[in-house]
C-alpha positions as CSV (number, residue, x, y, z in Angstrom):
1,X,78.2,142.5,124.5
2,X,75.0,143.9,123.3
3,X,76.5,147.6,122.9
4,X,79.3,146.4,121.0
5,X,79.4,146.9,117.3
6,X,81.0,144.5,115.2
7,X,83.9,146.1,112.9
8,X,82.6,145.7,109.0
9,X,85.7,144.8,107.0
10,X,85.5,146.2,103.6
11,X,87.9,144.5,100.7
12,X,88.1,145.6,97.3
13,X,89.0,143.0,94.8
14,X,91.2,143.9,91.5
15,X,91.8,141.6,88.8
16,X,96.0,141.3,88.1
17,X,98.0,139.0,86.4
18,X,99.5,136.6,88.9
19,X,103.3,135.6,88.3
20,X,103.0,133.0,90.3
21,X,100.1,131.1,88.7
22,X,101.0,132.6,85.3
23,X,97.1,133.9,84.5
24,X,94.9,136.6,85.2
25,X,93.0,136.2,88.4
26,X,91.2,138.0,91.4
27,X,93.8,140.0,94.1
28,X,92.4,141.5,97.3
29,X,93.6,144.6,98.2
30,X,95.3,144.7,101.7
31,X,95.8,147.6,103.8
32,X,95.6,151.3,102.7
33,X,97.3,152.8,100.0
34,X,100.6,154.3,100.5
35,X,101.3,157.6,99.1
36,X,104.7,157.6,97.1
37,X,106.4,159.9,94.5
38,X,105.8,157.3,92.3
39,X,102.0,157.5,93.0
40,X,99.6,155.5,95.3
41,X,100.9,151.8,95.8
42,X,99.1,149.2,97.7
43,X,99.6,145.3,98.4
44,X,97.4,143.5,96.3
45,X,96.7,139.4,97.6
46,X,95.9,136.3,95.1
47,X,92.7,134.8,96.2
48,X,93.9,131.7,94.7
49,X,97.7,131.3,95.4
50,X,97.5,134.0,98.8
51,X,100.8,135.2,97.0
52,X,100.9,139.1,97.2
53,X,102.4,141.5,95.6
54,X,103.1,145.6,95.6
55,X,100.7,147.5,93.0
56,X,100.6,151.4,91.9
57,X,97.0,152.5,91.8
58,X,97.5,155.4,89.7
59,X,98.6,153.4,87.0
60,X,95.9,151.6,87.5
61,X,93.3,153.9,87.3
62,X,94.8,155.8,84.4
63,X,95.8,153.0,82.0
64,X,93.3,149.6,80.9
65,X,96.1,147.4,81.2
66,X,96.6,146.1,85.0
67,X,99.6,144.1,84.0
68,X,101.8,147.9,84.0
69,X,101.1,148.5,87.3
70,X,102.3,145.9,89.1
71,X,105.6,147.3,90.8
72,X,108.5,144.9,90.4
73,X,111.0,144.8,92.8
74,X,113.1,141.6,94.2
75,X,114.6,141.7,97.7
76,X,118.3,142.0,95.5
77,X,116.9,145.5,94.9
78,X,115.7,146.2,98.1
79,X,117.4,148.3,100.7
80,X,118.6,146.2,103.9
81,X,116.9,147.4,107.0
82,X,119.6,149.3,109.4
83,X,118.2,151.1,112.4
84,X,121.3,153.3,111.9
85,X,120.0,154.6,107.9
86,X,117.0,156.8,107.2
87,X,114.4,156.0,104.9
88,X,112.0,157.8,102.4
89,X,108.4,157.3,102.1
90,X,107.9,154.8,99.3
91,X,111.1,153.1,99.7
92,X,111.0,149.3,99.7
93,X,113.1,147.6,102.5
94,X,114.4,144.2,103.6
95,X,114.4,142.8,106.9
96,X,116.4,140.3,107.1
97,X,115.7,138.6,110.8
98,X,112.0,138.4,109.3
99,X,113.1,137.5,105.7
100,X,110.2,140.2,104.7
101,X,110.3,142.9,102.4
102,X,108.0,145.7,102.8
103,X,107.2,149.2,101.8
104,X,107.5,152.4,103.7
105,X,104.0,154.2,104.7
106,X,104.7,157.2,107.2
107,X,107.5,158.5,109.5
108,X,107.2,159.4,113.1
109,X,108.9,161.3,115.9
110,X,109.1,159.1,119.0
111,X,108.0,160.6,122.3
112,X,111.5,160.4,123.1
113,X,112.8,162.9,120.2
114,X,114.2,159.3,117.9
115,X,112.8,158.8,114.5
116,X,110.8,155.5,113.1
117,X,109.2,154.0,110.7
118,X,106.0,152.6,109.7
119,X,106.3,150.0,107.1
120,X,103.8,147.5,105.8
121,X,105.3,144.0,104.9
122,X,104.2,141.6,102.8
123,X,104.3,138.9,105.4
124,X,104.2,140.8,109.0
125,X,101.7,143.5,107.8
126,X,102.4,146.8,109.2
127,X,105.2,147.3,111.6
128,X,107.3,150.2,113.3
129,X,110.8,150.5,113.0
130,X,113.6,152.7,114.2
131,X,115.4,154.7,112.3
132,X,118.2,157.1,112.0
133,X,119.9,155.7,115.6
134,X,122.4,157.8,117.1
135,X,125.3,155.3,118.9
């Protein structure tokens, strides 16, 4: 195991208000960013409470207030996961069998012609679903 290198994992840290513990404190950011019209959005975790939530980094960058760039969204707001709908880049989905919500990253055509989805949960981490089924 000599020739084998081991994988450097390198987090970025980000200081954001926490709703869940009501105060400012240190979030590690998870995954890549996620291009959207809305900008570049990217899970962000609590290293305290491990509660995460979705961030735009544009805002982020441009403004000295974190607190606007946390992006708000409840699983009410959400759109239900259906293999039978198509989705948009940046839209924010619920999968209910998983009780996750997550955002969408990429689309892909399937070797077999179908359609899915790459979608990065807050729970399950990145996952590919179908989309656009044909009955």
């Amino acid at each position: 195991m000599a020739g084998r290198k081991r994988k450097v994992r390198r987090a970025k840290y980000i200081n954001l208000y926490s709703p869940f513990l009501m105060k400012v404190t240190k979030h590690e950011l998870i995954g890549d960013p996620i291009e959207t019209p809305l900008g570049r959005q990217q899970w962000a975790r609590c290293t305290k409470s491990r509660h995460t939530q979705l961030i735009n980094l544009d805002t982020i960058e441009s403004h000295e207030d974190n607190a606007k760039a946390i992006v708000h969204y409840s699983r009410e707001d959400a759109i239900k996961y259906s293999p039978l709908n198509e989705y948009q880049i940046g839209d924010i989905i619920f999968h209910a069998v998983w009780d996750d919500v997550g955002i969408v990253r990429s689309k892909e055509i399937l070797s077999d012609g179908g359609k899915a989805i790459v979608v990065h949960f807050e729970k399950n981490n990145e996952k590919r679903l179908i989309e656009n089924l044909k009955a």
